[in-house]
Residue, then its C-alpha position, 0 to 999 in steps of 0.5 A: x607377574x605384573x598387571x597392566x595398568x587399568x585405563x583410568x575413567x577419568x582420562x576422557x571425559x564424558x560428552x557434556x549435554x551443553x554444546x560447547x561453546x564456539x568462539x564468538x564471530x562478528x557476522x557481516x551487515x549489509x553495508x559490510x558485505x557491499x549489499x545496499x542498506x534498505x533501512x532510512x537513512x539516520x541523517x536528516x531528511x533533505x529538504x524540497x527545493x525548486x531549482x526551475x524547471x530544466x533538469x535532470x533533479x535530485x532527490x527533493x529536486x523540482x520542478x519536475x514534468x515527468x520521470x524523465x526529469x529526475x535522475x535515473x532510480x527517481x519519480x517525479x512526485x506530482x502534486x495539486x497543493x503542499x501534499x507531503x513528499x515522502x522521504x523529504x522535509x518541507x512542504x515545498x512550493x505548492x503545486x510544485x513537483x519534486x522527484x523522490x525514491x518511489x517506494x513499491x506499490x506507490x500511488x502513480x498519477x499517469x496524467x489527468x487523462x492516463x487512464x482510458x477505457x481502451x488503455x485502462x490503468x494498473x493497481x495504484x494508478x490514476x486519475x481514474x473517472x469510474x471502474x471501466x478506466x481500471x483493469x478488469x481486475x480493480x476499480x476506480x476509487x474517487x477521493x473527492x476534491x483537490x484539498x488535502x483532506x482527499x488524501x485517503x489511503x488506497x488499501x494496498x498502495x503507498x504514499x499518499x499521492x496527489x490531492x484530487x486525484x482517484x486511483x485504480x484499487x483492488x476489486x476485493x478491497x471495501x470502498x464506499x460509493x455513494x447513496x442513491x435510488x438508482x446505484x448499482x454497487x459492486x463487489x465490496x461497495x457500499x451503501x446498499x439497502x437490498x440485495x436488488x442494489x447489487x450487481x449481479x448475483x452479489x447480496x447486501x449484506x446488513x450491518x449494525x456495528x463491524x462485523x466482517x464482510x465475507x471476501x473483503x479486505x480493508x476498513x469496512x465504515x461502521x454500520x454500512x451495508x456493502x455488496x458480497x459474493x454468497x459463495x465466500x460465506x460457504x464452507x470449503x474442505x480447502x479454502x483459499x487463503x484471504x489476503x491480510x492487512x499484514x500482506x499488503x504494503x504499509x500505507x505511508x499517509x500522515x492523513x486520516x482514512x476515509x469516514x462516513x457519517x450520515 
């Protein structure tokens, strides 16, 4: 009588702990797919050129007066002197306005009288006089005169903007605002001297070297007294989050942050 034939172990193989590899497939890039590229382009940059003043202008286009100068997706970029105009080579014509591709959050001059205490402006607008040409919710930063050397970053905007021109900013971001017997300074302003300088119920919080000011963003100016809210020193079961520099949009300026010597 014949026995059947033993199934050999050896005819399937066992599962392998290593994935088995797929065959390798070419996954589509944005400009592939028809989805428009965000990234610089890898050309050139064009240069700025003055064209007159009747539009419509392309990129790096002037003289423009307002945004309806420029075609449509473009800004015109105001200028008081030979400020940079992102994403353009040159500097230009001075005082000339060139429209270019505004990126988010960038610095917006709304006209030397577009910021109003009954129409107040939005974050990174200007030109702004003091806080109550602001929303509520931000404050006015001065940026001194018109040289280029004004052109200071605005935390949390972009672009450098125009020289001489003051733009409205964050309440929570540190700002330096002068020196005097009778200032009164606000929410992450300094220098004060006593916890009477601050406005309200805010305290002057005292500093040797760069310690950190509590509810406060931004690039605090080494050694100076700014005004903060006690409560942000408290201890919280659920704190609420701090927004961080990573959080805010990069600054596009070549120029140097605001500094401060005595």
């Amino acid at each position: 009588e014949g026995l059947s034939a033993r199934p050999s172990l050896d005819s399937s193989p066992l599962p392998s702990s290593a994935p088995t590899r797929s065959p390798e497939t070419t996954l589509p890039t944005p400009t592939q797919s028809g989805a428009p590229s965000t990234s610089p382009s890898d050309g050139p940059l064009p240069v700025l050129s003055f064209l007159g003043e009747v539009g419509p202008f392309e990129e790096c286009e002037g003289d423009c007066d307002t945004d309806a100068s420029c075609i449509d997706g473009l800004t015109c970029y105001h200028r008081n002197s030979d400020e940079p105009v992102p994403g353009c080579a040159g500097s230009g014509i001075a005082a000339v306005d060139y429209c270019y591709r505004a990126p988010p959050h960038a610095l917006t001059f709304m006209g030397w009288a577009g910021c109003t205490t009954t129409a107040p402006c939005n974050e990174c607008e200007g030109d702004c006089d003091d806080d109550s040409e602001c929303r509520d919710e931000l404050k006015c930063f001065q940026r001194e005169d018109s040289s280029l050397t004004s052109l200071v970053e605005i935390f949390g905007c972009a672009t450098a903007g125009m020289a001489g021109t003051d733009y409205c900013g964050a309440k929570n971001v540190l700002r330096y605002d002068g020196e005097g017997d009778d200032s009164v300074y606000s929410l992450c302003d300094g220098s004060c001297n006593s916890d009477d300088e601050c406005a309200g119920e805010l305290r002057c919080l005292l500093r040797s070297g760069d310690e950190g000011v509590p509810g406060c963003i931004g690039d605090a100016i080494y050694g100076m007294n700014y005004c903060y809210q006690p409560d942000a020193m408290a201890p919280s079961a659920a704190p609420a989050p701090v927004p961080q520099e990573s959080d805010w949009v990069p600054v596009l300026s070549p120029f140097p942050r605001l500094t401060y010597s005595s």
